[in-house]
C-alpha positions, 0 to 999 in steps of 0.5 A: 245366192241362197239355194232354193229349198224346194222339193227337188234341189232338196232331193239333189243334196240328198243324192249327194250326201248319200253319194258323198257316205257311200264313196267313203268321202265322209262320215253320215254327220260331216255329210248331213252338215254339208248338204244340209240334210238331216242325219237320219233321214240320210241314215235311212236313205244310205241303208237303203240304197246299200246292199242288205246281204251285204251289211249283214254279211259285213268283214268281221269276227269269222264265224263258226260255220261257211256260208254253204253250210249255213245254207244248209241249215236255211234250207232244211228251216225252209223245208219244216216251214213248207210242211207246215212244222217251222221248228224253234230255237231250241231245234235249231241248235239240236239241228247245227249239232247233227251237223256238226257231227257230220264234220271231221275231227279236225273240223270239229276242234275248229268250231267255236260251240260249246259241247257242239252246240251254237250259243244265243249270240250266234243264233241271233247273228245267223237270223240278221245275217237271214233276215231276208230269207227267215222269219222268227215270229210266234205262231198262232194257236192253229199253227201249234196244234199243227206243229205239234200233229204232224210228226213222224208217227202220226204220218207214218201210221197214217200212211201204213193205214191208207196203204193197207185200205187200199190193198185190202179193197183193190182201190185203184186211183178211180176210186179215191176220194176227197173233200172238203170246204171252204168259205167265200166271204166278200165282205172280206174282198171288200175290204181288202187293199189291193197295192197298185202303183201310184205317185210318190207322195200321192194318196192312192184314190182307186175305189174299191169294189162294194157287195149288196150282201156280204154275208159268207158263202160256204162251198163243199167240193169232192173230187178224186185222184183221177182228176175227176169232180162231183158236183160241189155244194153251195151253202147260203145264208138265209131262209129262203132262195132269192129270185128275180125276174130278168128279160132274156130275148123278150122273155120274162126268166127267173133267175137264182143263185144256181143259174151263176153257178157250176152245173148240178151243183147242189144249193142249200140255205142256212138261216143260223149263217152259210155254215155246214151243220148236220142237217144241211150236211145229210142231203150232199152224200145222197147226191154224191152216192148217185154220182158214184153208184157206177163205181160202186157197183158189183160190191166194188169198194170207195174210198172216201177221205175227209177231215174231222168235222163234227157234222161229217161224223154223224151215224145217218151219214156213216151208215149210209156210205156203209151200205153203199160200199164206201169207206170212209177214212178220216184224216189225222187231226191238225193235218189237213193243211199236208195231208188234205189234197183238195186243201194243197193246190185247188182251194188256193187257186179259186181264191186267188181266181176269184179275187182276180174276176172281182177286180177285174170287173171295177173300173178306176175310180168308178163306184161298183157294186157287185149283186150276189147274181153277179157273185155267184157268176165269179164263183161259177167262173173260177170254179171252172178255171180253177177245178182242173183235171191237172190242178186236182190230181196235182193235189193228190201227188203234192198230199202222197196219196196218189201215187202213194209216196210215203217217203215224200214226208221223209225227205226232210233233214230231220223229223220230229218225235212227240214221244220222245219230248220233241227231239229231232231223229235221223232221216231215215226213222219216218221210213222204217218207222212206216214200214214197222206200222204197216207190219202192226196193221197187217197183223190186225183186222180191218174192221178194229183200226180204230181206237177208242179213248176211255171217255167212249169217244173214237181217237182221231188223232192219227186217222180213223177208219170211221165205217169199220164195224168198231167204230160203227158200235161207237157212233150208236 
């Protein structure tokens, strides 16, 4: 009798095909033949149930380097991606070649590299045999400018600066400062696909959350090493402030946008979109100088850290913050995504608390629209779960600033030169090239730690002490 060719004895002679190759029985094609199944979809099914590390890391021609030594090298590539540096080909040879240097002359004469560095058919052999753990992609163009702003001068000059700023002033954690913003988007939410398990073979049929108004919300936040926070700034869209009228115990209330949100927290409206331009950006440092008036008081410097956004620059902002002893230090260029504490560990944890709010709301298979009220209580909601006095001053340790840990940057195997055509240098260059910086700026005046480029313009590429007296003269 013929075998049915359903669903499921299609699937038997399936599993025994792959059992028949697996168990070196028979080849893929006298198996496929057998079972009566096709050649590649049993090829597929083989490379799937067989170990990956395995096939890659098959009995063959024997490679030049271990594996732990090759671990090696997978290490320190993970490392430069966690900072935010991922290194290129070319660097990846320069950094098997410090290796190699390291070895014995004996085990130098063992290696198969010419002039001690690995050829492409090495480099291409050593991805596949990581291809689990690497990655070898472009970047995007913000992903460039990064990788070519953080190097070992850049951070070591900035670390010297901040350094020398706190020395100078007596700042202690307290008195340290950051902030930044972030975007709140729910048309974005909305269209993202959450995986969820379903049946093989079956369309996932789960409805997906729907907002009245999707436009984006802007959100400013500050907050200090100490793990304390200002109250945030929250830009929308629009000219005027929604209202509505709500029954609460047989009242008739009126409800807005800030009754959701954190409490005294700052709500502005945008007509041009729920962006910071610098009219909108003028009123936050009026409320945030009443906050910290306490600190500031019997001359006693602040210390304010930010990024180089053009509306954060502004003279009425500068001198305002200058005539209530607070200093403001501008982060390098292109490296807030190490440098920029709130940006480390806070901001990531209130999108992902807030993606988790929003879809715990929506039922399966229920139609659900979410009301901006509704928005801005899961905002209000996961700033409260997210602005934690752990999560915040976790952030400050993670960016080196407090403690100021200058040498967390220089744990790395190697670190990079832009001066010198993007060479890689020894371990310990970033540290001593710090200590040199700090011996530069201690020489020099406070008020002169700026420069100035020759189109009048105040260079930001390695941070700016934006309220000294230079840089003052070049905002007016």
């Amino acid at each position: 009798m013929r075998e049915c060719a359903s669903g499921r004895h299609a699937e038997l002679r399936m599993r025994k095909a792959v059992s028949s190759v697996t168990s070196k029985k028979s080849s893929v094609r006298a198996a496929s033949l057998r079972y009566r199944v096709a050649k590649s979809t049993l090829h597929d099914r083989i490379q799937k149930e067989l170990n990956v590390d395995q096939n890659l890391k098959a009995p063959g021609r024997r490679r030049a380097l271990t594996d732990i030594e090759e671990q090696t090298v997978v290490d320190m590539l993970l490392t430069y991606a966690d900072y935010e540096c991922p290194l290129r080909r070319n660097h990846l040879r320069e950094a098997i070649k410090t290796l190699t240097d390291t070895f014995t002359i004996q085990r130098r004469l063992q290696l198969s590299f010419s002039e001690k560095r690995p050829s492409n058919e090495y480099l291409r052999k050593f991805e596949k045999r990581y291809i689990t753990e690497l990655k070898f992609n472009r970047p995007t163009r913000q992903e460039q400018k990064r990788h070519v702003a953080v190097n070992a001068e850049t951070v070591a000059t900035h670390f010297a600066t901040f350094r020398n700023i706190m020395d100078t002033n007596n700042i202690d954690s307290t008195r340290i400062w950051n902030f930044d913003e972030t975007w709140c988007s729910p048309g974005k939410v909305s269209k993202s696909k959450a995986r969820r398990y379903t049946q093989r073979g079956t369309a996932s049929d789960i409805k997906m959350p729907k907002f009245e108004n999707d436009a984006r919300i802007m959100m400013l936040a500050v907050v200090n090493a100490e793990g304390d926070m200002a109250p945030p700034l929250f830009v929308f869209s629009g000219s005027r402030m929604p209202f509505r009228n709500i029954i609460v115990e047989g009242q008739v209330v009126v409800d807005t946008y800030s009754s959701h949100l954190p409490r005294h927290s700052c709500v502005a409206m945008r007509p041009e979109g729920s962006g910071v331009d610098a009219m909108k950006f003028r009123h936050w440092p009026q409320h945030f100088v009443e906050h910290v008036k306490d600190l500031t008081q019997n001359g006693r410097k602040l210390l304010l850290t930010y990024d180089v956004y053009r509306s954060h620059t502004t003279l009425s902002v500068l001198d305002l913050f200058a005539k209530n002893n607070i200093i403001v230090y501008c982060l390098p260029a292109n490296t807030s995504g190490m440098l920029q504490p709130i940006d480390l560990v806070v901001f990531s944890s209130f999108k992902n608390s807030l993606s988790v709010n929003i879809y715990s709301t929506v039922k399966p298979n229920e139609k659900h629209t979410i009301t901006p009220y509704e928005y801005c209580d899961f905002m209000g909601r996961a700033y409260h779960s997210s602005f934690t006095r752990q999560n915040v001053v976790f952030s400050f340790r993670r960016a080196g600033l407090w403690p100021l840990v200058p040498k967390r940057f220089a744990t790395a195997p190697l670190s990079r030169d832009v001066n010198d055509g993007g060479t890689l240098i020894a371990t310990d260059a970033p540290m001593s090239l710090y200590e040199q910086k700090r011996d530069e700026i201690r020489k020099s005046v406070l008020g002169s730690e700026v420069k100035v480029l020759s189109c009048g313009c105040i260079d930001m590429a390695r941070g700016a002490l934006l309220t000294s007296t230079e840089a003052m003269n070049v905002a007016r």
